[in-house]
C-alpha positions, 0 to 999 in steps of 0.5 A, a space after each residue: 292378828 298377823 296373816 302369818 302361817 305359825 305352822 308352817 314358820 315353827 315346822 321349818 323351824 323345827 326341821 332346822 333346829 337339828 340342823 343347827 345344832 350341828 357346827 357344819 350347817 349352823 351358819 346356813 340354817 341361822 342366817 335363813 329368814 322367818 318373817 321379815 318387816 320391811 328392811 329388817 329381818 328376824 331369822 331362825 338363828 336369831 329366833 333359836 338363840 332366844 328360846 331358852 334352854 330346857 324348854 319342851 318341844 310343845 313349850 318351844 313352839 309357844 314361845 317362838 310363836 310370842 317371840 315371832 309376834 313382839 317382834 314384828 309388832 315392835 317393828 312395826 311401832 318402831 317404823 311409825 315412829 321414825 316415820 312420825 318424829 322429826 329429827 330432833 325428836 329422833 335425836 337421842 344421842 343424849 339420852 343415850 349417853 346419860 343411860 350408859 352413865 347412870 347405868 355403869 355407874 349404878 353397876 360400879 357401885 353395886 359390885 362395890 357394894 357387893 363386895 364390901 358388905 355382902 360379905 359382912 351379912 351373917 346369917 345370923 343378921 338374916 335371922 334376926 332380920 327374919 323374927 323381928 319382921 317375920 309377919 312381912 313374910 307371909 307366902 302370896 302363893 304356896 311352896 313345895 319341896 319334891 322331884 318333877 321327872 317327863 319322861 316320853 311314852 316311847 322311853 325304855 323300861 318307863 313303868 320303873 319311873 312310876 315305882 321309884 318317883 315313889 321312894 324314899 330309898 337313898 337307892 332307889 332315888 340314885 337309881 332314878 336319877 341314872 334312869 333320867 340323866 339317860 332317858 328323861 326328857 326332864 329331871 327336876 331334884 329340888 328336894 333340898 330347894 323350895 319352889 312356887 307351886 305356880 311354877 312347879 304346876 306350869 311345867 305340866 299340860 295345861 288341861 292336866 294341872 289341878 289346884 295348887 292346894 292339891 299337893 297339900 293332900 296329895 304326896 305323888 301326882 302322875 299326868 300324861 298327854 299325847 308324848 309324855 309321862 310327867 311324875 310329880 313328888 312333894 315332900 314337903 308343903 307350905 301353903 299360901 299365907 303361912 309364914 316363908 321358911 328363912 331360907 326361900 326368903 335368904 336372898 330377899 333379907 340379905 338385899 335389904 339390908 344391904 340395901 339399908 347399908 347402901 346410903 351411907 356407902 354411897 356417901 363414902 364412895 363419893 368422898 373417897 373417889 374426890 380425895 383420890 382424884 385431888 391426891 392423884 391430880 385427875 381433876 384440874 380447876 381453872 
């Protein structure tokens, strides 16, 4: 373990990230340092800029915590190792070049691929896909449709949310949703949208979160910690081993069949990107 003092790191950090979201004092807070290995130095504007957008107070706490640890442990293990290779060990301007040529290669011929074929995938193609493969589309893990809102304990008017998660009033959801667009600390609709139940669970308190065959028997679900209420609606359920809907797997089906077309494409590219070169005279033999 590290002798660093998290505390003390993620409270400065907390008292600065006011102050960094304000264009006046943002260049003074992100240039202060956190923890620094040797020479290199990772600072709260870096750190700040990593914590992803929408995470809870708590949440934003672990992460920069796991964030603050990788990166002194890489650190460290990219010290050893200038100090442990040669020079011709520490020489990778080669490999480097060969990465950026495959990589921008592979990415030319993907949007490439993206266009010329995404575009010609129907639905009708996935659906066929989807019958004559259906039992590859078995769920690993349940699924859910419904509605996630935490709002804090301090929050105006709260005992409302417990009645209206509960609907299923046309009214009384736009209701809801002004409520939280206004008060919520997260507003989560994805009524139209299936999610992993796994994940569904992870944005709750950790002593809070039940099995996820729980919401197979149970519509609504409501847990609190020290700050937050947390309301949870299903609307809909399908558990683990059952067959995917075709939607939640859409996006998979579609990349494997252009996957399927991305042999024979390649080989055109390829014959196509040499006669253009001969006709346009890029490429000189001696």
């Amino acid at each position: 373990m590290f002798s660093i003092n998290y505390r003390l790191v993620i409270l400065g950090l907390s008292l600065g990230l006011s102050l960094l979201t304000s264009c006046s004092s943002s260049d003074d807070v992100s240039g202060e340092p956190v923890v620094m290995v040797e020479n290199n130095t990772l600072t709260k504007g870096m750190l700040f800029h990593a914590i992803p957008d929408g995470l809870m107070p708590e949440d934003s706490i672990v992460f920069a915590q796991e964030f603050i640890n990788r990166w002194v442990r890489s650190e460290l293990l990219l010290r050893k190792a200038e100090l442990n290779l040669n020079a011709k060990e520490k020489d990778v301007e080669v490999l480097l070049d060969e990465y950026r040529r495959s990589l921008l290669t592979h990415k030319y011929q993907q949007k490439l691929l993206d266009q010329k074929y995404s575009p010609l995938i129907t639905d009708g193609d996935i659906r066929k896909y989807y019958s004559d493969m259906r039992d590859n589309f078995k769920l690993p893990n349940p699924i859910a449709k419904g509605l996630l809102v935490i709002v804090a304990k301090t929050a105006p008017n709260v005992d409302e949310v417990d009645r209206l998660y509960r609907s299923r009033r046309a009214e009384d959801m736009v209701e809801l949703e002004s409520y939280c667009f206004q008060n919520a600390a997260k507003y989560d609709n994805f009524v139209d949208d299936w999610r992993s139940v796994d994940v569904i669970w992870s944005k709750l308190p950790v002593a809070e979160r039940q099995d996820a065959s729980y919401l197979q028997h149970n519509t609504f679900y409501k847990t609190n910690d020290e700050l937050y209420y947390y309301y949870l609606s299903v609307n809909e359920f399908i558990g683990t081993n059952e067959f995917a809907p075709v939607e939640y797997v859409k996006n998979s089906i579609k990349a494997i069949l252009l996957n399927k077309k991305r042999l024979e494409f390649l080989k055109q590219l390829d014959a196509d990107l040499y006669d253009e070169a001969l006709t346009e005279k890029i490429i000189t033999f001696y």
